[in-house]
C-alpha positions as CSV (number, residue, x, y, z in Angstrom):
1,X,-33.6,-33.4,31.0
2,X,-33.4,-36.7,29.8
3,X,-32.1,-38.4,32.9
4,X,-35.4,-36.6,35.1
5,X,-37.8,-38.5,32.6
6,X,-36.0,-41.6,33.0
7,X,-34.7,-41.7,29.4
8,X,-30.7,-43.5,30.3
9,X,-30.1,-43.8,26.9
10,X,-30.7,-40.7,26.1
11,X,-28.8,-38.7,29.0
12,X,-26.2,-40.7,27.9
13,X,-25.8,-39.6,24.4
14,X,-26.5,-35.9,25.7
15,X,-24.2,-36.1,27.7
16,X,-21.7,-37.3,25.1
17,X,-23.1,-34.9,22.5
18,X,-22.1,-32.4,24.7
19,X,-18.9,-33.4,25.8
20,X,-17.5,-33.7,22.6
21,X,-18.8,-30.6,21.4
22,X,-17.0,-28.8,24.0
23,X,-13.5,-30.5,23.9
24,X,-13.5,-29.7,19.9
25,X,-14.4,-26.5,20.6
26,X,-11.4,-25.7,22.8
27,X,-9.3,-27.7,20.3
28,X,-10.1,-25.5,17.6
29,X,-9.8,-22.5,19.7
30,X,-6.1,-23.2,20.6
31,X,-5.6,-24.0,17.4
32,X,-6.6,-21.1,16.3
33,X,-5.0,-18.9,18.4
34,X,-1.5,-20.4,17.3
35,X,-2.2,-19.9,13.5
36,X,-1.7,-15.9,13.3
37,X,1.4,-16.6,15.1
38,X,2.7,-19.1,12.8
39,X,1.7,-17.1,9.8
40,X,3.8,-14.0,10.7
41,X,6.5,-16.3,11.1
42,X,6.1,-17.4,7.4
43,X,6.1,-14.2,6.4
44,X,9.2,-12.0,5.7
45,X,8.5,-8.4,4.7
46,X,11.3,-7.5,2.0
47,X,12.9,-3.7,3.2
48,X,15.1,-3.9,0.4
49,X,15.4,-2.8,-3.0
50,X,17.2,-3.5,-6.2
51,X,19.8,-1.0,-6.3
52,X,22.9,-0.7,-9.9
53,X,25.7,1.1,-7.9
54,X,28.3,1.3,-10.8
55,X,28.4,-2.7,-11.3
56,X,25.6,-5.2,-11.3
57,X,22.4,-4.5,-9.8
58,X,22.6,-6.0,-5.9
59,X,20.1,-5.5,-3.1
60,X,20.1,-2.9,-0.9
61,X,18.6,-2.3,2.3
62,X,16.0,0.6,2.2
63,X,18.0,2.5,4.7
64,X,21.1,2.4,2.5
65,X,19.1,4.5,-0.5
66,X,20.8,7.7,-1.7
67,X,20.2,10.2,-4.0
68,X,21.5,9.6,-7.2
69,X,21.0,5.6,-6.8
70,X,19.2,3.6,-9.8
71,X,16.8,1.8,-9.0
72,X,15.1,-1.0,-10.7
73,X,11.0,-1.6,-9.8
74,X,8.8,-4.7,-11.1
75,X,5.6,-5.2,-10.7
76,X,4.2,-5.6,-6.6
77,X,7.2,-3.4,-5.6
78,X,7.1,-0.4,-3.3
79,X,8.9,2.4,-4.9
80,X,11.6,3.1,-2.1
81,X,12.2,7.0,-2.3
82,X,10.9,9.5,-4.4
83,X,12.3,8.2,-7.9
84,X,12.4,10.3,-11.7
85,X,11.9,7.3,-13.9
86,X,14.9,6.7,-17.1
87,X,13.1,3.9,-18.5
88,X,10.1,2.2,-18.2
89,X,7.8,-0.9,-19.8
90,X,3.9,-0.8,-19.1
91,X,4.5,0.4,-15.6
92,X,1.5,1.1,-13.9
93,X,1.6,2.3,-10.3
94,X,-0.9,3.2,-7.4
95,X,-0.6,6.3,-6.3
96,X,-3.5,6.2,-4.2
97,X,-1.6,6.3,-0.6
98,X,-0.9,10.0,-1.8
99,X,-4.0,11.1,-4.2
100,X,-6.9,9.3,-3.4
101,X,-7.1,7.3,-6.6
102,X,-8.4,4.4,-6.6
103,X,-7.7,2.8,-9.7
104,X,-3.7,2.3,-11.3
105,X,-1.6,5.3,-13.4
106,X,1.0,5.0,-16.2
107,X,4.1,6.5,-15.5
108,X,6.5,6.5,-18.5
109,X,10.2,7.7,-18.9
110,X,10.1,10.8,-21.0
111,X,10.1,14.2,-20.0
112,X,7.1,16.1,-20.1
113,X,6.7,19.2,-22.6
114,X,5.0,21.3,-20.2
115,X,5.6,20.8,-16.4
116,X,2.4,19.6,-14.4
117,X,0.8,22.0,-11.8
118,X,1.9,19.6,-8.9
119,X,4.8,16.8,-8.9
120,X,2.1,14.6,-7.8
121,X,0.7,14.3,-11.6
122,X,4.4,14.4,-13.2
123,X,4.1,11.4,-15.7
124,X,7.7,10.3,-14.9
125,X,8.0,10.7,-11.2
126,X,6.9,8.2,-8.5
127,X,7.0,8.5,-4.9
128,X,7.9,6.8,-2.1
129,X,5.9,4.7,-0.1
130,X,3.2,4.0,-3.2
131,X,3.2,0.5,-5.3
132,X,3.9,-1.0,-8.8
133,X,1.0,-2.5,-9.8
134,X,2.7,-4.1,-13.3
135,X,5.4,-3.5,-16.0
136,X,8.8,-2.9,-14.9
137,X,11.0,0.4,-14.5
138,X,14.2,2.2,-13.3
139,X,14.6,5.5,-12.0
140,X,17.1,7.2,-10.3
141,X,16.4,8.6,-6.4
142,X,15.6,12.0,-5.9
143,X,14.2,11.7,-2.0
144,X,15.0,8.7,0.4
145,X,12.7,8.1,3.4
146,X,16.0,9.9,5.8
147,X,15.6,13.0,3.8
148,X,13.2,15.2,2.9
149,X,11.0,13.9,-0.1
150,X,8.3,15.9,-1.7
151,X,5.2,15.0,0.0
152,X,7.1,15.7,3.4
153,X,9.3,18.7,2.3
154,X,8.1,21.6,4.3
155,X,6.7,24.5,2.2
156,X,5.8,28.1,3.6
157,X,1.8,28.0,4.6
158,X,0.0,28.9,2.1
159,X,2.2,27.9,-1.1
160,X,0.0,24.3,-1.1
161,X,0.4,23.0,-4.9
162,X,-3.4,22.6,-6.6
163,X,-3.9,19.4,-7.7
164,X,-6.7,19.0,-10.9
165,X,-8.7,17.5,-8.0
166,X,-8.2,20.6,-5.7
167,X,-9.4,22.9,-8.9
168,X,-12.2,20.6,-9.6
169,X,-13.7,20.4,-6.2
170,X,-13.3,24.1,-5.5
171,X,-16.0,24.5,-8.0
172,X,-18.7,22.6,-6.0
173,X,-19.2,25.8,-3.7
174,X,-21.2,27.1,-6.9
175,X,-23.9,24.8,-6.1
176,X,-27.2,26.6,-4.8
177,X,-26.9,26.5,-0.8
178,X,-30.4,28.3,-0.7
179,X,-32.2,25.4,-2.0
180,X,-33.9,23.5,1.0
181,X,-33.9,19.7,1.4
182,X,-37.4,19.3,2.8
């Protein structure tokens, strides 16, 4: 617009404004573009675990779990198979993948008195594919990821296991539906 009105100087710098805008534009984008890639390349997802076989504790790859192998967890671990805890120190895990919850459980190493209702709130169990929030544990495998573990062991229709949650909401359906919402 500058250049119809007779403004040079102007133009000029318009023109040069708007250049340079564009080339860092497409320098950034490129940039850009490269960075996810270099990331993942910086990243190295760990698929193993600490495993004591009979000697000193040695990683081992996730695939090479077995029933019967102890495992020892720290905090911002995955818990590699369904474990029964031996021992444990403040450990806290999320169990949310599985329940729902949103905020961390303790898990300790003693039996319970009373079995719970569902394996899913057993106190010294932890299953696979949830996370160690803190503290530091070992347990022994009871269910690897190539086996059946409890969430994905098949059960005849109908024998579901009630969580507390499942016995709580199943109350709700006392709620008046005749009441109208106008």
């Amino acid at each position: 617009m500058s250049a119809l009105t007779g403004d040079l100087r102007a133009a000029v710098c318009d023109g040069h404004d708007g250049g340079l805008g564009v080339a860092l534009r497409f320098v950034q984008e490129t940039r850009a573009s490269t960075r996810p890639a270099k990331l993942k390349a910086m990243i190295r997802v760990t698929v193993r675990s600490t495993v004591i076989r009979g000697g000193p504790a040695r990683e081992v790859p996730l695939s090479g779990l077995v029933p019967g192998d102890i495992v020892r967890l720290s905090a911002g671990d995955m818990i590699p198979a369904d474990l029964r805890l031996l021992s444990s120190k403040d450990l806290f895990h999320h169990p949310g993948s599985l329940t729902g919850e949103s905020l961390p459980v303790e898990k300790f190493d003693a039996r319970e008195a009373v079995p719970p209702a569902s394996p899913l709130e057993g106190k010294n169990i932890c299953f696979l594919g949830t996370s160690v929030e803190s503290g530091t544990a070992t347990g022994v495998v009871v269910g690897t990821a190539g086996a059946p573990t409890w969430v994905a062991w098949p059960r005849p229709s109908g024998s579901a296991v009630q969580t507390s949650f499942d016995k709580g909401g199943g109350s709700l359906h006392l709620v008046d539906e005749s009441a109208s919402w106008r």
